[in-house]
DRENLUMZA-907772 format. One record per atom (N, C-alpha, C): x negated, z negated, y negated; residue in three letters. Coordinates in steps of 0.001 Angstrom, whole numbers, padded with zeros to 6 digits, always signed. Atoms other than C-alpha are relative to their C-alpha. Example, Ala and Ser with C-alpha at 12.3 -4.5 7.8 and 13.67 -1.06 7.14 Angstrom:
2
-000890+000000+001190Ala -012300-007800+004500Ala -000900+000000-001200Ala +000820+000060+001190Ser -013670-007140+001060Ser +000770-000730-001090Ser 
# end
This chain:
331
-001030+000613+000827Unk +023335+033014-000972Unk -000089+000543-001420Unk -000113-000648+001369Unk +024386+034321-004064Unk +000192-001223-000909Unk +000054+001469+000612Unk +023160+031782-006798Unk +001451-000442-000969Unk -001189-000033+001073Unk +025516+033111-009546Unk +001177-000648+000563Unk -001145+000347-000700Unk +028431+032536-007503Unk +000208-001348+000395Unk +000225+000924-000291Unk +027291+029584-006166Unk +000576-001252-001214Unk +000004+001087+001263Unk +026938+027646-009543Unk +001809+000261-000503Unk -001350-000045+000380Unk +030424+029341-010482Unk +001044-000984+000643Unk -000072+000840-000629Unk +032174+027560-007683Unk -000094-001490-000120Unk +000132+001496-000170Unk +030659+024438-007732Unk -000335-000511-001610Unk +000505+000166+001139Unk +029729+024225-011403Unk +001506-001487-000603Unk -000767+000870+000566Unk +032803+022277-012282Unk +000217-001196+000791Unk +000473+001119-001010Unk +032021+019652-009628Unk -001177-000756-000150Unk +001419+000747+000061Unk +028571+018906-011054Unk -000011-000451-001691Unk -000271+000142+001613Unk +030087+019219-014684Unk +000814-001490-000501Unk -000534+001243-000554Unk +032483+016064-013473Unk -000841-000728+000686Unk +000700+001102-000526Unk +030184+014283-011850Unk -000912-000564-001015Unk +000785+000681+000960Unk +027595+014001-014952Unk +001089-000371-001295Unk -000926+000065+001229Unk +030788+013519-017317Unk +000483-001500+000539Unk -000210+000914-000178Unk +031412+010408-015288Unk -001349-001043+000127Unk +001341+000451-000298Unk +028117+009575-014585Unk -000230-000767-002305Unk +000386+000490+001100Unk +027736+009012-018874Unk +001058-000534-000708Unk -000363+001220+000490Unk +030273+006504-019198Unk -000378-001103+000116Unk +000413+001072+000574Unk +030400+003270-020393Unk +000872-000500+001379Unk -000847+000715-001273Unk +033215+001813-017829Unk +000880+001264+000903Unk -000389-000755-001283Unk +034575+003562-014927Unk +001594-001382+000389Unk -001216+000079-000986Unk +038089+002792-013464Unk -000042-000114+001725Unk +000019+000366-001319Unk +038572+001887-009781Unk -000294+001782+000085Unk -000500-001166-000279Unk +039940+005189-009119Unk -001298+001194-000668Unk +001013-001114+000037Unk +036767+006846-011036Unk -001463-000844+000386Unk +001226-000146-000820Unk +034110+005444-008887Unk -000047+000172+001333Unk +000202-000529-001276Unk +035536+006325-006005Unk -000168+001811-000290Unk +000589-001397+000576Unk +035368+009725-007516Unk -001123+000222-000258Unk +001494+000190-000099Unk +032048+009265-008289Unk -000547-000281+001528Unk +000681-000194-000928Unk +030979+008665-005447Unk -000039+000908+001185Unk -000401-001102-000528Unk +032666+011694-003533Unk -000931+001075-000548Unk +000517-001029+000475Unk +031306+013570-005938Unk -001455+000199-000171Unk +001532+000045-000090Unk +027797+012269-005684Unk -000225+000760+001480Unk -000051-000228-001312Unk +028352+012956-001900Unk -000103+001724+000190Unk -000406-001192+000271Unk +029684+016392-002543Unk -001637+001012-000631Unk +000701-000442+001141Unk +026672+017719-005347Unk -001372+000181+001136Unk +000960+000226-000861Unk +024180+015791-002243Unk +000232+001325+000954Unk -000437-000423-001178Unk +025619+018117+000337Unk -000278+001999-001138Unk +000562-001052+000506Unk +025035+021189-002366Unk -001181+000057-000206Unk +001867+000248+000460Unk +021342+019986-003248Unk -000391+001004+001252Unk +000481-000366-001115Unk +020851+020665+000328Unk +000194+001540+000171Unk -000490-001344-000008Unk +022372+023977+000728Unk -000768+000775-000538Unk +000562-000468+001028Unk +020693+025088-002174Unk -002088-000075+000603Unk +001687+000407-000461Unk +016870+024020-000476Unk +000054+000908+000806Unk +000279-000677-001804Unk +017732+025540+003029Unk +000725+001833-000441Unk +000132-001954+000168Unk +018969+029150+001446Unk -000447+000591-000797Unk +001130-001042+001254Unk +017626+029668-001911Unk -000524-001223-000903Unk +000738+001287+000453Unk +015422+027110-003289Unk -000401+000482-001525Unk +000201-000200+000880Unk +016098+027928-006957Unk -000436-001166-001042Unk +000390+001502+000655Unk +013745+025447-009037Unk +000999-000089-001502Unk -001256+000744+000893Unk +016123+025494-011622Unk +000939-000791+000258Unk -000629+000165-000638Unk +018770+024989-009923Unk +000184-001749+000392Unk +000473+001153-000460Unk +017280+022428-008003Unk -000656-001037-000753Unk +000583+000801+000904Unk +015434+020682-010570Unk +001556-000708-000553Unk -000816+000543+000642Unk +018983+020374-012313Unk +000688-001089+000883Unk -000737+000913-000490Unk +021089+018766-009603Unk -000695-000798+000468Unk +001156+001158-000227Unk +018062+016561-008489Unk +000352-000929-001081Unk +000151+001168+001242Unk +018047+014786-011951Unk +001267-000240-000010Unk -001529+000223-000123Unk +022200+014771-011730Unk +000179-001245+000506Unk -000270+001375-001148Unk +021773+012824-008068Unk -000310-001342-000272Unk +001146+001443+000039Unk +019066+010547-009284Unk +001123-000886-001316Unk -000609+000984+000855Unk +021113+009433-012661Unk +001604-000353+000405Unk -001634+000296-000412Unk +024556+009493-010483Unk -000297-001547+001346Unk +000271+000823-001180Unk +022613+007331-007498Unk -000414-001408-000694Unk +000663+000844+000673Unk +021070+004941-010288Unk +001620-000609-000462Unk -000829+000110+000503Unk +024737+004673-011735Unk +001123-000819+000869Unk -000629+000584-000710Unk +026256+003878-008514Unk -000478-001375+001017Unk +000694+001644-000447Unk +023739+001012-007119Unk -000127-000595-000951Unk +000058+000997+001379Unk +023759-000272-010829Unk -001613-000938+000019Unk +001049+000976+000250Unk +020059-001632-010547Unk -000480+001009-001112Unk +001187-000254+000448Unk +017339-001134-012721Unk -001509-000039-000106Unk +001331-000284-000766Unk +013693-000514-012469Unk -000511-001575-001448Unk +000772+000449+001071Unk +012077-003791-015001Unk -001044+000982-000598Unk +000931-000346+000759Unk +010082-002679-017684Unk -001557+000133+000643Unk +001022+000537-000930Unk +007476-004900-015944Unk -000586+000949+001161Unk +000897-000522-001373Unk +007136-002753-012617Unk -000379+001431-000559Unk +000867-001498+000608Unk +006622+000681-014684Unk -001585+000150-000239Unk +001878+000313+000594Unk +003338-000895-016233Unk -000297+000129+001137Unk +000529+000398-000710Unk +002561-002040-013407Unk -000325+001055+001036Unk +000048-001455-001018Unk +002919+001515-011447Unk -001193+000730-000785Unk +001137-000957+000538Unk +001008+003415-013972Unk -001517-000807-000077Unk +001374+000453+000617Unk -002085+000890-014467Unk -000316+000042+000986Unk +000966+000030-001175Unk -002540+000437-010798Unk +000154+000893+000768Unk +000308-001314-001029Unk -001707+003977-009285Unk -000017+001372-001014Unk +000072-001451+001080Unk -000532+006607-011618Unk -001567+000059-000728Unk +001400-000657+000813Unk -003796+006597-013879Unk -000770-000076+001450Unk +001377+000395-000701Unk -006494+005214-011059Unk +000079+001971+000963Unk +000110-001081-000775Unk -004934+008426-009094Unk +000035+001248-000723Unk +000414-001089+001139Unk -004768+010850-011883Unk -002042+000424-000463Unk +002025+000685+000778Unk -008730+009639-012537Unk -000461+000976+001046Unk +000673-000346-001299Unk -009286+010441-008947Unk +000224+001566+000376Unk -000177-001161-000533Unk -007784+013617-008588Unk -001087+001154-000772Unk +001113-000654+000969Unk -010180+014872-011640Unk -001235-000321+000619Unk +000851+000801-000383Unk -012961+013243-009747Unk -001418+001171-000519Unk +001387-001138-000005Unk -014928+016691-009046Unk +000226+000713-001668Unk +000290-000642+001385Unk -014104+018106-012539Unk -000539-000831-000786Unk +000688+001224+001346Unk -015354+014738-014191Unk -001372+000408+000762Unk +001321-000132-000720Unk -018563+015194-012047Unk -000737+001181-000595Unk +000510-001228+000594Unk -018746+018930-013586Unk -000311-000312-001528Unk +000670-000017+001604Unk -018538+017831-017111Unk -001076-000529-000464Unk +001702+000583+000332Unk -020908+015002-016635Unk -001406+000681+000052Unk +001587-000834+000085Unk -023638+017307-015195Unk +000157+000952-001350Unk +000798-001268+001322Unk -023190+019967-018531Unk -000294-000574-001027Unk +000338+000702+001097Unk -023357+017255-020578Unk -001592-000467-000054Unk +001485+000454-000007Unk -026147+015785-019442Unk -001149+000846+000479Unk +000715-001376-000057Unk -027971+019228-018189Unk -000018+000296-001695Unk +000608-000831+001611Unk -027693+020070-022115Unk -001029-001363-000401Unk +000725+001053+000989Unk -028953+016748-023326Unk -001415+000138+000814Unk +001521-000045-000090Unk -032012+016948-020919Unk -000800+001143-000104Unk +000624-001425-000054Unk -032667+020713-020891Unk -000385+000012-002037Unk +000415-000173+001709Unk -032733+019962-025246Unk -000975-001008-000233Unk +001357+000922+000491Unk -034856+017081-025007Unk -001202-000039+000402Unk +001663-000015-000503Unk -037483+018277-022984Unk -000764+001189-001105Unk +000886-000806+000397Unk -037783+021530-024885Unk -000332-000275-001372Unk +000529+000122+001246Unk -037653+020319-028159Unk -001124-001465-000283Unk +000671+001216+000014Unk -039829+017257-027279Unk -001659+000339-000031Unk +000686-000475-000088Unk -042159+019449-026368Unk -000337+001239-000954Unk +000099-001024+000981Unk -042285+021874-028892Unk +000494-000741-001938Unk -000035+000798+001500Unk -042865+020152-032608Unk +000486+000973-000611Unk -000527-001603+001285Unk -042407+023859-034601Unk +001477+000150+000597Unk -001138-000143-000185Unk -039263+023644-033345Unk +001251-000607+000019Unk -000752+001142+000787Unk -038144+020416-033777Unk +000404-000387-001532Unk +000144-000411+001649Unk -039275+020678-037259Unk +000953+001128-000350Unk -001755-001080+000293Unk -036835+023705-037679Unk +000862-000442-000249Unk -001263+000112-000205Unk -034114+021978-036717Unk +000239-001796-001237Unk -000160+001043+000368Unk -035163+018271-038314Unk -001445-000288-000691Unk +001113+000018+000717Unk -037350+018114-041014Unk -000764-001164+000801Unk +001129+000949-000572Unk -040547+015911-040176Unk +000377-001833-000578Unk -000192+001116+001159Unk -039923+013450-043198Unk +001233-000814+000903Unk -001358+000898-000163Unk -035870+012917-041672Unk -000749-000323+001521Unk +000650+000610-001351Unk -037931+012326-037960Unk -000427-001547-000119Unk +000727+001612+000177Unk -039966+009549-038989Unk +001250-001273-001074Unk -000511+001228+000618Unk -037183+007756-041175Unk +001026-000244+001276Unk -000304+000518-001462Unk -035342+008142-037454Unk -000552-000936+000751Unk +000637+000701-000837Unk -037682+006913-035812Unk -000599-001381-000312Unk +000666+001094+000403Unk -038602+004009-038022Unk +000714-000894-000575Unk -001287+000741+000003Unk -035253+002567-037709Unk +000937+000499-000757Unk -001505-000839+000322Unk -032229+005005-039257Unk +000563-000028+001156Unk -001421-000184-001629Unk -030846+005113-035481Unk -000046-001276+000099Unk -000457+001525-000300Unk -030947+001393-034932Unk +000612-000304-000968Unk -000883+000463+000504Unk -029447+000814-037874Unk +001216+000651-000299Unk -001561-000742-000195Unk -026668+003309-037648Unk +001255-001537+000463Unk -000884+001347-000578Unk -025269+000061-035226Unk +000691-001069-000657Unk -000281+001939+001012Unk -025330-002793-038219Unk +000842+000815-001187Unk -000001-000342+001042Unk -024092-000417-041093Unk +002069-000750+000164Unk -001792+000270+000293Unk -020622-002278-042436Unk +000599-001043+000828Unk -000611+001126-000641Unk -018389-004902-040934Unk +000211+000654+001304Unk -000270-000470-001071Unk -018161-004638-037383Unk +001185+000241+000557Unk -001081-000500-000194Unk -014822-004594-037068Unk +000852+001655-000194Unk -000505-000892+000609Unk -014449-002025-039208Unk -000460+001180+001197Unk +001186-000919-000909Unk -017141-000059-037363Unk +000609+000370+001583Unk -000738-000575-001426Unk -015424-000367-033809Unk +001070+000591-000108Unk -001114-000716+000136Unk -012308+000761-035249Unk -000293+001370-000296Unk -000138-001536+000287Unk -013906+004013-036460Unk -000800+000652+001414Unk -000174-000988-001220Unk -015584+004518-033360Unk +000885+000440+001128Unk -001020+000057-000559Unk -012666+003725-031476Unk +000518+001763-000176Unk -001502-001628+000165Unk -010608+006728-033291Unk -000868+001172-000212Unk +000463-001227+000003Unk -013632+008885-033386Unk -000305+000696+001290Unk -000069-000115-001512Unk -014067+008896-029419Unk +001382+000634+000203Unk -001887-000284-000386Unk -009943+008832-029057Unk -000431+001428-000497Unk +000047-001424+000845Unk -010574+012249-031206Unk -000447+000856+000583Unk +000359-000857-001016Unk -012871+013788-029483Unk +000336+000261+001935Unk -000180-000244-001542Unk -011642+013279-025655Unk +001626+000448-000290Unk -001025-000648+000164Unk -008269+014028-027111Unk -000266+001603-000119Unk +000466-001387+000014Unk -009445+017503-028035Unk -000346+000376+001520Unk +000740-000442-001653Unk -011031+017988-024298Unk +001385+000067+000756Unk -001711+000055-000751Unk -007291+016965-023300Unk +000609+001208-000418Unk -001017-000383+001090Unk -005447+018773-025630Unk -000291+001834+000526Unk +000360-000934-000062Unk -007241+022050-025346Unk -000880+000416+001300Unk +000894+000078-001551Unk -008716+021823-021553Unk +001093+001568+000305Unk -000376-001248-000816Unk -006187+024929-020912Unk -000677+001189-000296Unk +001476-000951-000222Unk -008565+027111-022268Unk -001112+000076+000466Unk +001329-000071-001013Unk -011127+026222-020184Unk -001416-000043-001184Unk +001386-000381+001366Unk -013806+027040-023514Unk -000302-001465-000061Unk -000012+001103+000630Unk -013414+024082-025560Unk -000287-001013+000716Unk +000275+000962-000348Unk -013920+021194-023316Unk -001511+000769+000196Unk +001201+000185-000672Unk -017353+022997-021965Unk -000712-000010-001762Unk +000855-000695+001137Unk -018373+023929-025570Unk -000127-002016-000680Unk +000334+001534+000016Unk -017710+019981-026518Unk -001217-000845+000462Unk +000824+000599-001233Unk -019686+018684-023495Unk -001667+000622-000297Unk +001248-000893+000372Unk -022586+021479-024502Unk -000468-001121-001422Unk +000338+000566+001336Unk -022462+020052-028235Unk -000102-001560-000340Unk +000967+001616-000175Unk -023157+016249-027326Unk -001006-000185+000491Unk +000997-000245-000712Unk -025340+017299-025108Unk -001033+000046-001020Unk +001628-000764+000987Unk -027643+019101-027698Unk +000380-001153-000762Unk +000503+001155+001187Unk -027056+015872-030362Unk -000530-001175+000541Unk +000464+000675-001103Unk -027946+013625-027222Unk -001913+000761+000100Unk +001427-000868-000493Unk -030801+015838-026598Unk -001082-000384-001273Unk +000293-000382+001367Unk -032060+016036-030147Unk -000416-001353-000080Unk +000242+001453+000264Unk -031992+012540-031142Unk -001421-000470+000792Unk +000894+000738-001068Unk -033836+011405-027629Unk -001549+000987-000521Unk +001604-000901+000153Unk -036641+014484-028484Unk -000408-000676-001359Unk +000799+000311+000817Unk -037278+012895-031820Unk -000359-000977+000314Unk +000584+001511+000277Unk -037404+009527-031435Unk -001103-000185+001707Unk +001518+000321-000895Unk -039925+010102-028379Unk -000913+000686-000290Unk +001367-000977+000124Unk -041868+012385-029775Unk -000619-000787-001460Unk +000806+001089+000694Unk -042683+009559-032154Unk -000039-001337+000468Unk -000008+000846-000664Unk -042727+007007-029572Unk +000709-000899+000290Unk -001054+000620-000097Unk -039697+005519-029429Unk +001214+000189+000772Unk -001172-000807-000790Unk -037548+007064-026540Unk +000440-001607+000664Unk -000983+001613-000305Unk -037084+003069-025095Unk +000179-000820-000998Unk -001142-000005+001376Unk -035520+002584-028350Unk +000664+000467+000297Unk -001971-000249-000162Unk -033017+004868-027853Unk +000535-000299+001109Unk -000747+000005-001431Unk -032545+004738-024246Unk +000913-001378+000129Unk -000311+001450-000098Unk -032022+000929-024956Unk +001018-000154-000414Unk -000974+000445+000582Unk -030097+001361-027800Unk +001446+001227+000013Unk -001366-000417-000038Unk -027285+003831-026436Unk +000354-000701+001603Unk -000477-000110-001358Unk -027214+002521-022661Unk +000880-001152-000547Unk -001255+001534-000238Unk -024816-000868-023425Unk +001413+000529-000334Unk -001351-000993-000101Unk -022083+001929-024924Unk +000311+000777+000573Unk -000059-001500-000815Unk -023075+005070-023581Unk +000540-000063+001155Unk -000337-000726-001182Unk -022676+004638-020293Unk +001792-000250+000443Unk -001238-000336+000018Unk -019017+003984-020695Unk +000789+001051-000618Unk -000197-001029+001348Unk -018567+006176-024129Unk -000017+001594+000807Unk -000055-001256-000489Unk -019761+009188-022162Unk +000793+000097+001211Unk -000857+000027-001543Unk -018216+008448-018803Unk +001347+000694-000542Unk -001087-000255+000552Unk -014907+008647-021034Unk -000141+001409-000570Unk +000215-001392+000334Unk -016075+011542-022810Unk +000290+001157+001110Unk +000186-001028-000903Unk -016561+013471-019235Unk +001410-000192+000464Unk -001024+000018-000460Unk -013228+012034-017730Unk +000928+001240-000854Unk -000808-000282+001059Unk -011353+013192-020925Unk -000061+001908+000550Unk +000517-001259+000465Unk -013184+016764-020995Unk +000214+000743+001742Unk -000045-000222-001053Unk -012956+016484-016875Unk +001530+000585+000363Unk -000986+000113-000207Unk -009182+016149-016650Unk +000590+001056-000592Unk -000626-001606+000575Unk -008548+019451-019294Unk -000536+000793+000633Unk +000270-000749-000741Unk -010488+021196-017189Unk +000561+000361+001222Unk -000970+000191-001134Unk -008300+020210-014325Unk +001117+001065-000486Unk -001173-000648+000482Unk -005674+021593-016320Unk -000070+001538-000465Unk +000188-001626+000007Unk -007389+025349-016920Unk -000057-000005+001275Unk -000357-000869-001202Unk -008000+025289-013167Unk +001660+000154+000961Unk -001412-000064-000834Unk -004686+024978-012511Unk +001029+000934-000542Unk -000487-000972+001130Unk -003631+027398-015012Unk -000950+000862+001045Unk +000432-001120-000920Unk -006065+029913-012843Unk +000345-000149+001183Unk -000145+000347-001537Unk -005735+028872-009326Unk +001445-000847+000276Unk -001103+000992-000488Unk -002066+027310-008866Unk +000295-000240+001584Unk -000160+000071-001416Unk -002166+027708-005211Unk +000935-000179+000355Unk -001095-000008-000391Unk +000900+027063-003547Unk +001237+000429-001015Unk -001279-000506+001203Unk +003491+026769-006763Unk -000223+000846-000857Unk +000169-000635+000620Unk +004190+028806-008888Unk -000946-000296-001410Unk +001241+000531+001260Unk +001910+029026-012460Unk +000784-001566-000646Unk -000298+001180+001134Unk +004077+027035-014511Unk +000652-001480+000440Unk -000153+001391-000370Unk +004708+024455-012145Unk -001454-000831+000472Unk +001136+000489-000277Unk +000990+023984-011285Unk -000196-000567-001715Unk +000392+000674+001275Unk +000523+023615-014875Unk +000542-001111-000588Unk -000744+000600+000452Unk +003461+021710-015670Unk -000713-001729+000811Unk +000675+001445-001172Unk +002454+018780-012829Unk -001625-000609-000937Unk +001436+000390+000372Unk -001657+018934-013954Unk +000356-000562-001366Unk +000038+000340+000850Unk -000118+018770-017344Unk +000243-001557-000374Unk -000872+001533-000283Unk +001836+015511-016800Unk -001335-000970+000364Unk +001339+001464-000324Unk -001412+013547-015034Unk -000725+000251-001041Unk +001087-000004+000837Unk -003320+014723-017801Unk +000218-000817-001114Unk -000432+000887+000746Unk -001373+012864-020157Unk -000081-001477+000426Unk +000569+001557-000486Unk -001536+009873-018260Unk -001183-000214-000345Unk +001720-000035+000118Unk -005357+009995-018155Unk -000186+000277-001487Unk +000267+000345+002146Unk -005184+010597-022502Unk +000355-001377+000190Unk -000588+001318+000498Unk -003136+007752-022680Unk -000820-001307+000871Unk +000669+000643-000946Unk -005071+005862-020017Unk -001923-000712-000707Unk +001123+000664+000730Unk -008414+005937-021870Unk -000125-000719-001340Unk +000068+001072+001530Unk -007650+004483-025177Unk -000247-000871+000201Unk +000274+001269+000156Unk -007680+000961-024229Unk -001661+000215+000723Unk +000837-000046-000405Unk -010699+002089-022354Unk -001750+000225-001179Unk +000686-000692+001195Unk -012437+003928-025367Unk -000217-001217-001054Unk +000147+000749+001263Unk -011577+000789-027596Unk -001259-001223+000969Unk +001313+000697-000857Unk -013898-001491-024763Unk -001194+000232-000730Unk +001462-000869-000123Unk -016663+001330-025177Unk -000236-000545-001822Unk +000175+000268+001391Unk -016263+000709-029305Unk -000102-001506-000374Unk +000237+000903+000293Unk -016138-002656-029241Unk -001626-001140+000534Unk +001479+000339-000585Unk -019328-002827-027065Unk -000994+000196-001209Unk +000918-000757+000664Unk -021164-000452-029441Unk -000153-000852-001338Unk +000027+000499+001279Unk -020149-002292-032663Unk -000664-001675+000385Unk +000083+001767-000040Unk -020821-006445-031107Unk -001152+000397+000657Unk +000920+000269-000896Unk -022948-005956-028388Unk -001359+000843-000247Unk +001126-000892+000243Unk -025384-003054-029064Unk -000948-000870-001075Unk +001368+001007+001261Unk -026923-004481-032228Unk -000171-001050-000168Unk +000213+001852-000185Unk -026643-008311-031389Unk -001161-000126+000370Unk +000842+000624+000120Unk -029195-010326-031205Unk -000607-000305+001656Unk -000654-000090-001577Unk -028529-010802-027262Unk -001549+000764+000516Unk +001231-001049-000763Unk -031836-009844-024883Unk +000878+001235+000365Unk +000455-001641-000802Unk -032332-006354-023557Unk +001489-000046+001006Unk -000811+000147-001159Unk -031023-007135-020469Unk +001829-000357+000210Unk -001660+000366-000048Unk -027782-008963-021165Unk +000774+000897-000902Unk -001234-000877+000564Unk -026618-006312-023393Unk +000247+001055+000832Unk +000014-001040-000640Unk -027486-003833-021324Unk +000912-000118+001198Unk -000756+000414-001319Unk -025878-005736-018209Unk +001565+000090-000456Unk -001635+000542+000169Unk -022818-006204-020115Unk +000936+001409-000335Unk -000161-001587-000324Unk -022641-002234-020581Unk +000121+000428+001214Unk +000061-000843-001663Unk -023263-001426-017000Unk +001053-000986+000683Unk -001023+001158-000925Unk -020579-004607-015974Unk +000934+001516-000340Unk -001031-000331-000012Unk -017669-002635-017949Unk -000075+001417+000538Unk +000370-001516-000776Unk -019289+000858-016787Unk +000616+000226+001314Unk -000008+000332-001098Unk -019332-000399-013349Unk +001736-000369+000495Unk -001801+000151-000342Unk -015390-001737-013437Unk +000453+001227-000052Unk -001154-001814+000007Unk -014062+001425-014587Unk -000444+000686+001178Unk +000252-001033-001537Unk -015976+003456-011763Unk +001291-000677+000761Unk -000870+000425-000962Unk -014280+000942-009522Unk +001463+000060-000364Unk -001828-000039+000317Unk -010677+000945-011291Unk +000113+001005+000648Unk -000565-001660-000277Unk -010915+005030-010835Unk +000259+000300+001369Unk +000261-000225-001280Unk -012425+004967-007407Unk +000376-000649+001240Unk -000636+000331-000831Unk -010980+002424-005502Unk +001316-000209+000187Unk -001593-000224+000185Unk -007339+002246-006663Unk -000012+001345+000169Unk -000327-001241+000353Unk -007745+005866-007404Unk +000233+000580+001556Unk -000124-000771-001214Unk -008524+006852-003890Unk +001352-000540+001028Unk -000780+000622-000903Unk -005967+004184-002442Unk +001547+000907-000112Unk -001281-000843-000049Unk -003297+005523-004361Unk +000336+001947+000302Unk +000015-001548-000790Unk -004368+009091-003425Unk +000260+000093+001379Unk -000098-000502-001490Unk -003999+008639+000159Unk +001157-000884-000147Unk -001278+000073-000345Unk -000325+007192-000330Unk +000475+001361-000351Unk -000873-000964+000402Unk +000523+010514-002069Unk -000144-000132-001460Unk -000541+000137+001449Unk +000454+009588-005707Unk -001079+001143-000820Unk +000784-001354+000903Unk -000761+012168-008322Unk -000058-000434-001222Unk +000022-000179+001546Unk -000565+010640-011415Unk +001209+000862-000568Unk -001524-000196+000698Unk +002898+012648-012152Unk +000976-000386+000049Unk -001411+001026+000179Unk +006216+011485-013132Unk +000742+000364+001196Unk -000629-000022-001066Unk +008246+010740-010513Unk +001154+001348+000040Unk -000816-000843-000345Unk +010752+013026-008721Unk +001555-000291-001168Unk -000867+000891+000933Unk +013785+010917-010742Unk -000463+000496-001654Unk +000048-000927+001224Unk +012110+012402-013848Unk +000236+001150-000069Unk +000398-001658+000244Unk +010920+015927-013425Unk +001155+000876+000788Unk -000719-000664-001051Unk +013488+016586-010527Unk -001098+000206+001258Unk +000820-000179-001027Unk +012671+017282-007185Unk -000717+001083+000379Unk +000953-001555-000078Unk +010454+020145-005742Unk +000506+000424+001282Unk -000516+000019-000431Unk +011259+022542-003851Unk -001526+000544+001259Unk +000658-000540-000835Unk +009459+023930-000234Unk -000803+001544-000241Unk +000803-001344+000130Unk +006866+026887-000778Unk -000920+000884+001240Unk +000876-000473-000585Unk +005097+029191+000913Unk -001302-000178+000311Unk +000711+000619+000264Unk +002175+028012+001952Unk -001598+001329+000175Unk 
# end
């Protein structure tokens, strides 16, 4: 089929149908036109799949059908059931589809932080290099515990809040280069690393362990998702497999945004742990428990919605009704 021709032809049939489609009131006489012409445009969609499946093309009169089919059943979707799509499938399955790239970032993160804290734990002339002796011992003799109390706590969760948001935004933002998220993940690692080698190499490593597990183990989880999910988005930029590049990218790009927007309220949890709960007064245990509770939910938000809505089909991208429909590929 000859596309040019094609669109020539029918072009003024799809040019009338969205010219009626973006009024305000319709006439008897123009919704039965409308709806011929929805009929008509349907009966080209098709045509257009089964001889030349041009994603332009097709992308265009897809989004035509969908705002001519929305126009002619007159419903609407509530506000209400959108939330309610993205909190309990779109993200959990966006989460899930990153699963093995969150798994990759966590191990380089935490491969740097232990491969830096053994060697510099073990090696004083070298710690000393990096951290004078003098700034060690005012570490270790409470400068990291009180990092937690410094300033109103409010204030304090709000800046870790937007200093987290900051950094897993970056891992988002710039995951299509593939660099930047590992070079991130490397460089917490080594200030993870660092920290833990001083403050045990002056006897205080259950000090720190104590006093990052009630944030950390959400703070970083988020960190790896964040840094997991741009990585998603360089391998899909290398490897598109079936579609073409810029629709592999375009799709990964779309869940990846979900999954930014997805951890903020998550990130502000992790900050509001770090600022109340970390340095409270609160035993060991119950702060620590109350870290590994919200730790423990999120796994489960990701992993059991995530997988549910993965085995209906859902990806975390905008529906067909947005992006348009897709077309059949080679496989």
């Amino acid at each position: 089929m000859d596309t040019d021709a094609f669109i020539a032809v029918n072009g003024p049939t799809w040019d009338r149908l969205a010219a009626l489609v973006r009024r305000r009131h319709l006439e008897a006489a123009e919704v039965d036109e409308l709806i011929a012409l929805y009929r008509s445009t349907a009966t080209h969609l098709s045509t257009v799949r089964s001889t030349n499946p041009d994603p332009v093309l097709t992308a265009r009169l897809s989004v035509l059908l969908s705002r001519a089919r929305g126009r002619i059943i007159g419903s609407r979707t509530p506000l209400w059931a959108h939330v309610r799509a993205v909190v309990l499938e779109d993200l959990p399955a966006a989460l899930w589809s990153a699963r093995w790239q969150t798994a990759l970032a966590a191990g380089i993160m935490l491969g740097s932080a232990l491969l830096v804290g053994i060697v510099l734990g073990l090696d004083d002339g070298l710690r000393a290099s990096l951290v004078p002796e003098a700034a060690q011992r005012r570490l270790a003799s409470g400068a990291f515990t009180s990092y937690y109390v410094q300033g109103d706590a409010g204030g304090f969760a709000a800046n870790v809040w937007t200093n987290n948001a900051w950094i897993t935004l970056q891992a988002v933002v710039f995951g299509v280069t593939g660099v930047w998220p590992v070079w991130m993940l490397v460089l917490n690692g080594l200030n993870i690393g660092l920290a833990g080698a001083v403050m045990g190499a002056h006897g205080q490593l259950g000090t720190f362990l104590l006093a990052i597990a009630p944030h950390g183990l959400l703070e970083l989880t988020c960190v790896a998702v964040g840094a997991g999910a741009g990585l998603r988005l360089f391998w899909a930029w290398l490897h598109p497999g079936p579609l073409p590049r810029t629709w592999a990218l375009a799709r990964a790009g779309r869940a990846l945004v979900t999954v930014a927007l997805g951890l903020v309220p998550v990130l502000l949890v992790s900050g509001l742990i770090e600022a109340f709960v970390t340095p409270s007064p609160l035993p060991t245990v119950v702060r620590i428990g109350i870290g590994a509770l919200a730790w423990g939910a999120f796994l489960a938000y990701a992993g059991v919605l995530g997988r549910r809505a993965a085995r209906r089909g859902i990806t975390g991208d905008l529906s067909e009704e947005v992006v348009g429909d897709s077309v059949a590929v080679a496989g």
